[in-house]
N, C-alpha and C positions, 0 to 999 in steps of 0.2 A: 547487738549493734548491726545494721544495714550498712550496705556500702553506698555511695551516694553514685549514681549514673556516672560514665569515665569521663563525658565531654565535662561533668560538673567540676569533678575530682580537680583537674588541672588548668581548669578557665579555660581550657580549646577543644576547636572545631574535633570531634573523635574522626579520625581515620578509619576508613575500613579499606581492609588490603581486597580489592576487585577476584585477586586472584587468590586462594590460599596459598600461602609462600612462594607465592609470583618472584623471580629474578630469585630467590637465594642467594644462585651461587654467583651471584656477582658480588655479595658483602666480603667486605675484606676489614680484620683489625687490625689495624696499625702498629707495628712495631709486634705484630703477635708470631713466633717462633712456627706456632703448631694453632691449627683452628679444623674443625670439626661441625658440620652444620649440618641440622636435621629439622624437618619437617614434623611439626608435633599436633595431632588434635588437641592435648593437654599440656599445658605447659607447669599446672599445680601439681600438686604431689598425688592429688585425684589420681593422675595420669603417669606424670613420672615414677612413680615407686615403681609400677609393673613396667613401662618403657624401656627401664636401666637408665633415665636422664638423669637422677638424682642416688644418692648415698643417704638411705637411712641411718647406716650407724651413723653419721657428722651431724646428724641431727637428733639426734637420742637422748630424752632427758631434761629436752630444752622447754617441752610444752608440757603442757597439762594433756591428760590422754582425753580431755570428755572439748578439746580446742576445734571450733567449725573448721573446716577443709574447704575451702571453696571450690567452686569447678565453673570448666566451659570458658575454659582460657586456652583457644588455639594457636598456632603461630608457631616462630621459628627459634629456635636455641642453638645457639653457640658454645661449644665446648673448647678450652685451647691453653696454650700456656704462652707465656714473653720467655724472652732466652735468659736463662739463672744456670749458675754454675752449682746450684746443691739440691738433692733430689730426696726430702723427707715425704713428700706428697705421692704415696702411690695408686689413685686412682687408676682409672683407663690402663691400670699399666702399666702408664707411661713414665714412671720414676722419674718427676720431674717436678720442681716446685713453679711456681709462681703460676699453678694452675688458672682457671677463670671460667665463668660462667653470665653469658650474657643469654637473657629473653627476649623475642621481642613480639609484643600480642598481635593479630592482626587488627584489632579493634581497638587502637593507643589514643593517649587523651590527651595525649604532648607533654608527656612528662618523665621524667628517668629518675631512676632512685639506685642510689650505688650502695652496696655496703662492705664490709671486712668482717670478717669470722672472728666468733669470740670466742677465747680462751687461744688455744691450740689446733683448733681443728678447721679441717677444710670449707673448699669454695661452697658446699652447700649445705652448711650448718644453719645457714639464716633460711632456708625454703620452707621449713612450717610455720615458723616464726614469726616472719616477715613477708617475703618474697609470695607465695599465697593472695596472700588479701591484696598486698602494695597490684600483684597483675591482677586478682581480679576487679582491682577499681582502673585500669587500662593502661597503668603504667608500665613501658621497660624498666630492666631490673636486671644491675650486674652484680656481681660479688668476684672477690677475691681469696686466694688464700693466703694472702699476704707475704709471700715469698719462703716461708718456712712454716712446719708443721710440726704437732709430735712431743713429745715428753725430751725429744734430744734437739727440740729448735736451734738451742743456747750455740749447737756448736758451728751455727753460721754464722758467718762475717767472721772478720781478722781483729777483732777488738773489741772487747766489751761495751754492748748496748747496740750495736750494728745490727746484731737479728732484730732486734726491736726497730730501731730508723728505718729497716726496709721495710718494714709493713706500712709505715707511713709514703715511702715512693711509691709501692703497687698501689695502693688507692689511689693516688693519684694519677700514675700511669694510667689506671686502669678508667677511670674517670672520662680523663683525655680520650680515648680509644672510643668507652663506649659510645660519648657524644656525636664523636664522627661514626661509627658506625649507624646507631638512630639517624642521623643524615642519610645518610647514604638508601636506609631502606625505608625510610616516610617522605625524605625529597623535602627534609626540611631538620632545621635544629630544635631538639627539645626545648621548649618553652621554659622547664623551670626545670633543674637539677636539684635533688637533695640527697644528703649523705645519712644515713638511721644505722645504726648495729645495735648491741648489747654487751656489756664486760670491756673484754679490749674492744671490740665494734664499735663500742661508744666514746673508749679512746680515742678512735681512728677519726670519729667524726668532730668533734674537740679539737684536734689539732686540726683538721684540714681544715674547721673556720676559721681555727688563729692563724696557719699559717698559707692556705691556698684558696681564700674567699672568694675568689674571680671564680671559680668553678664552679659555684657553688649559690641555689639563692635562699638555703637554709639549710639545718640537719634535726636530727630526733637522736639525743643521747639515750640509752637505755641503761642506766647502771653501769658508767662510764668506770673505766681504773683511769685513778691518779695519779699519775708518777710527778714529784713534787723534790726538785733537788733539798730541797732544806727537811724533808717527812710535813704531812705524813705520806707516807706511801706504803704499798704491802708490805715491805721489807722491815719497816718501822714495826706494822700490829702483828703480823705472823705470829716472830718469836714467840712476845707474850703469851699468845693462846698455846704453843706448843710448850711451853714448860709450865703455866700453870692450868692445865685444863686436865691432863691427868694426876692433878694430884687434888683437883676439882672432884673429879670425878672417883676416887678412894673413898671417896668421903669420911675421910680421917683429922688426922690433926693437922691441920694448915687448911682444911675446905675452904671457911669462912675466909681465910686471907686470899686465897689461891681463887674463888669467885670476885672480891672485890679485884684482883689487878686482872683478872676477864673485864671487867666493865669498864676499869680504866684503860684499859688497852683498847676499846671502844665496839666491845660486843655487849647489848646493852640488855638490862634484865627484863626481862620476858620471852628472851629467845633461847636457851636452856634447851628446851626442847631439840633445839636444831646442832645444838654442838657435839653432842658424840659421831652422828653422822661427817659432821664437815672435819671432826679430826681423824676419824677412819678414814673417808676420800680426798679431802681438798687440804686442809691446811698444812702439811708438811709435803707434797710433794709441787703445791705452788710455791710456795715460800723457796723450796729446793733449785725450783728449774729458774726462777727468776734472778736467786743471785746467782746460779751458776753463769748466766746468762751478764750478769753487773758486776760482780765480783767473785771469780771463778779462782783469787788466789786463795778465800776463806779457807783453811783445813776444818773447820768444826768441833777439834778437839775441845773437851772440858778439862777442870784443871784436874780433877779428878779420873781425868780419862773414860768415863762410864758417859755414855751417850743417852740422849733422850728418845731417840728417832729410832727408828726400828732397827734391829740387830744384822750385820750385813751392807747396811752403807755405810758410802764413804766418807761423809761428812754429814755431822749433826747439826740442824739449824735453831734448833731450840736457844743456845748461849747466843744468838747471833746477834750485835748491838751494831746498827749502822749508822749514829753517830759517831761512832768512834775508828770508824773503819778509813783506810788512807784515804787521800784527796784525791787520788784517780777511781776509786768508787765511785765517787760524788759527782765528778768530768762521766762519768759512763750514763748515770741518771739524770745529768742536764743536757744531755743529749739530743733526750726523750720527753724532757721534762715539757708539761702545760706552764702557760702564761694568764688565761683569762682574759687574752685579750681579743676575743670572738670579732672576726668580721661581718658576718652575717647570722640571722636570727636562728637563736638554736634555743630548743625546750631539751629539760634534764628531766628524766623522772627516775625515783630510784625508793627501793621497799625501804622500809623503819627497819623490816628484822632481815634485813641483808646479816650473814656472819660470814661471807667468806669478803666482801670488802665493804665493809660496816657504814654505815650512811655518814656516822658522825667523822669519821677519817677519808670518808670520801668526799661523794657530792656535796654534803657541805660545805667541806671546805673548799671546793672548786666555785661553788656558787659566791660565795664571797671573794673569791680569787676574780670573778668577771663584775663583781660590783669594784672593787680596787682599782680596777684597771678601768671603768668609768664606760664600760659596757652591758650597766642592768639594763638600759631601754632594748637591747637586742636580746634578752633572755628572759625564760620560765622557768621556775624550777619547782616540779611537784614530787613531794616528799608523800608514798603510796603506806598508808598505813596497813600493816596484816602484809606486806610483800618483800620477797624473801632474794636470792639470787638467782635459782634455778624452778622456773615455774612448777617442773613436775614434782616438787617434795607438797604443792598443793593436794595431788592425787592420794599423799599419805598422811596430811597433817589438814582436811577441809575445813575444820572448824579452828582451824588457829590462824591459815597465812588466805589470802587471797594472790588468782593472779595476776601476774603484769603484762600478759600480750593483751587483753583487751584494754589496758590502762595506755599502752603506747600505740593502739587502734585510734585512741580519743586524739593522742595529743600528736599522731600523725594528720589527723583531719584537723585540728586546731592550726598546726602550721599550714596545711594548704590555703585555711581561710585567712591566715596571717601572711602569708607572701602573696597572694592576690587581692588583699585588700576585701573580704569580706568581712571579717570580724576582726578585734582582737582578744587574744587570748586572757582570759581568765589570770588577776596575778598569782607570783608564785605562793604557795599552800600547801598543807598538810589534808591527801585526802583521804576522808574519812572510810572505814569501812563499808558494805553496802548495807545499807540498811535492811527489813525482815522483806523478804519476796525479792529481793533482787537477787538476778543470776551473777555471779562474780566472774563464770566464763564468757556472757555476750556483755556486761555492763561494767563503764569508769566512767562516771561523769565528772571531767574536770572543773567545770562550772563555766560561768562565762561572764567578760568583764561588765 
């Protein structure tokens, strides 16, 4: 996939800054505690990995290793944090959360693309990802690290689901900030704002169409989380995979039952492959941090007192049933909870063999959550067949998963032509594998309507 020229990318005049990093130090972020500005030949990870502008560990894992790196994206970055009173985020040092990172190219095409960090991790988990390509087709480009970080997020804010609602503020704060900032150093307002992440990234972009649309004149979901007061939501399928996936995996007496309540639980068969890995790394210590996070009175015990979870913690989440759990649970997860009721156009795209938050428990049901709510004309949803949650398990499984950064390549260019009126997008679909000669790292052809 080519990028298409930057004045294309955004429908405006491209800027070229006269000067290289002419005036910097007059950019100021608004409402920013702490800001840090430097002057960069490279603004891609081309350049930043050896600069120190970027954290490769926050980005580890996320891509496929054979993913293009663009370059000859110069210009000016911003490093800084808003004033937060909890400090999981140790970049810089600086032991401070609600870290941030703004670019700004000298060569812009009028346009800004904000995003928030998926899963846990810091402001620049989205740089190979995203942030890469999004500057070099001529876009500014901020992120967040949405107010807390870490395996021990949970224990910010004064009440269950708090750590989670502030990540929803700093995108937005941050949103705010960087638009005026873009002012301030092109001498004019970004043209067209859009919000893109992946996992919670794609959460973040979810709510801020349903609830801060002004902002905003589309986003790109990447395999958004659900959090759904009624389920399903993580807290609903975890369990199931952790009490019947090792006794799946014995392959003893109860296999056969202990696979069928995997698929009911909505890990669907043909992905097998992928579940010893996701219950050694992801499915019990998400599940863990999330309700600690929503429901931290849970003790875990079973009746039998023998835990499922590994030997040493505090609480088992295997028995955990969260319909049944108090009614201030439930106040903690509508909080946070999605609605569907998108203000502006937003494309979802999300693999078939997701197993750590399963297509059928997720995006599905969010895509029918925005048809309810009488918001299909505003939305795509492309279901990636062969596509999984974390691109890099491609690097170890090529002939079974394909990946998704060039798939949210397509259907970031599909929304630029859909908010400028050039095309529209292709309906929502299931899409197919690549056919024999196609490269699955430069090529997703969404189709087109």
């Amino acid at each position: 996939m080519t990028a298409v020229p930057a004045a294309e990318a955004g429908e405006a005049p491209e800027v070229r800054d006269p000067g290289h990093c002419a005036h910097r130090h007059t950019l100021r972020v608004p409402g920013a505690e702490h800001q840090e500005l430097s002057c960069l030949d490279e603004l891609t990870t081309a350049g930043t990995v050896a600069s120190g502008h970027t954290d490769q560990a926050d980005w580890a894992g996320l891509t496929p290793a054979g993913l293009e790196t663009p370059r000859g994206v110069p210009g000016i970055q911003i490093d800084g944090y808003f004033p937060d009173g909890s400090a999981t985020n140790t970049n810089h040092g600086w032991m401070h959360d609600s870290q941030f990172v703004i670019r700004l190219p000298d060569r812009w095409n009028g346009g800004l693309v904000v995003a928030g960090s998926p899963g846990v991790r810091e402001q620049y988990a989205n740089d190979r990802a995203i942030a890469d390509w999004v500057l070099a087709r001529g876009y500014a480009f901020a992120a967040t690290d949405k107010g807390n970080t870490g395996a021990a997020f949970h224990r910010d804010g004064r009440r269950p689901g708090e750590a989670i609602a502030e990540w929803n503020d700093r995108v937005t704060q941050l949103t705010r900030a960087a638009r005026t900032v873009v002012a301030q150093r092109y001498h004019r307002p970004p043209r067209h704002t859009l919000a893109t992440g992946m996992s919670n990234g794609g959460y973040l972009v979810r709510w801020q169409l349903e609830n801060r649309p002004e902002l905003y004149d589309g986003g790109v979901d990447w395999e958004g989380t659900l959090w759904r007061t009624d389920g399903p939501n993580l807290l609903t399928f975890l369990p199931p995979a952790l009490r019947a996936y090792p006794v799946y995996a014995a392959s003893g007496v109860g296999a056969g039952q202990a696979h069928r309540e995997m698929v009911t639980a909505g890990y669907p068969a043909g992905s097998e492959f992928l579940w010893p890995y996701h219950h050694r790394y992801y499915w019990d210590v998400t599940q863990r941090i999330y309700r600690e996070e929503l429901d931290p009175a849970f003790d875990g015990a079973t009746e039998a007192g023998t835990p499922f979870c590994a030997p040493g913690t505090p609480a088992c989440d295997a028995d955990y049933d969260y319909a049944s759990r108090p009614r201030e649970v439930h106040r903690a997860v509508d909080r946070i909870a999605l609605t569907g009721r998108i203000g502006k156009p937003l494309i979802t795209l999300h693999g078939t063999l997701d197993v750590l938050l399963p297509i059928g428990r997720g995006s599905d049901v969010y895509a029918r959550m925005v048809r309810d709510a009488g918001r299909d004309g505003l939305f795509r949803y492309y279901r990636i067949e062969g596509g999984t949650h974390v691109d890099s398990l491609y690097d170890v499984f090529p002939d079974r998963l394909r990946p998704l950064a060039p798939c949210h390549r397509s259907a970031f260019a599909a929304m630029e032509d859909w908010i400028t009126q050039r095309g529209t997008p292709a309906a929502s679909h299931t899409v197919a594998l690549p056919g024999e000669g196609r490269d699955p790292l430069t090529e997703c052809t969404l189709g087109r309507r």
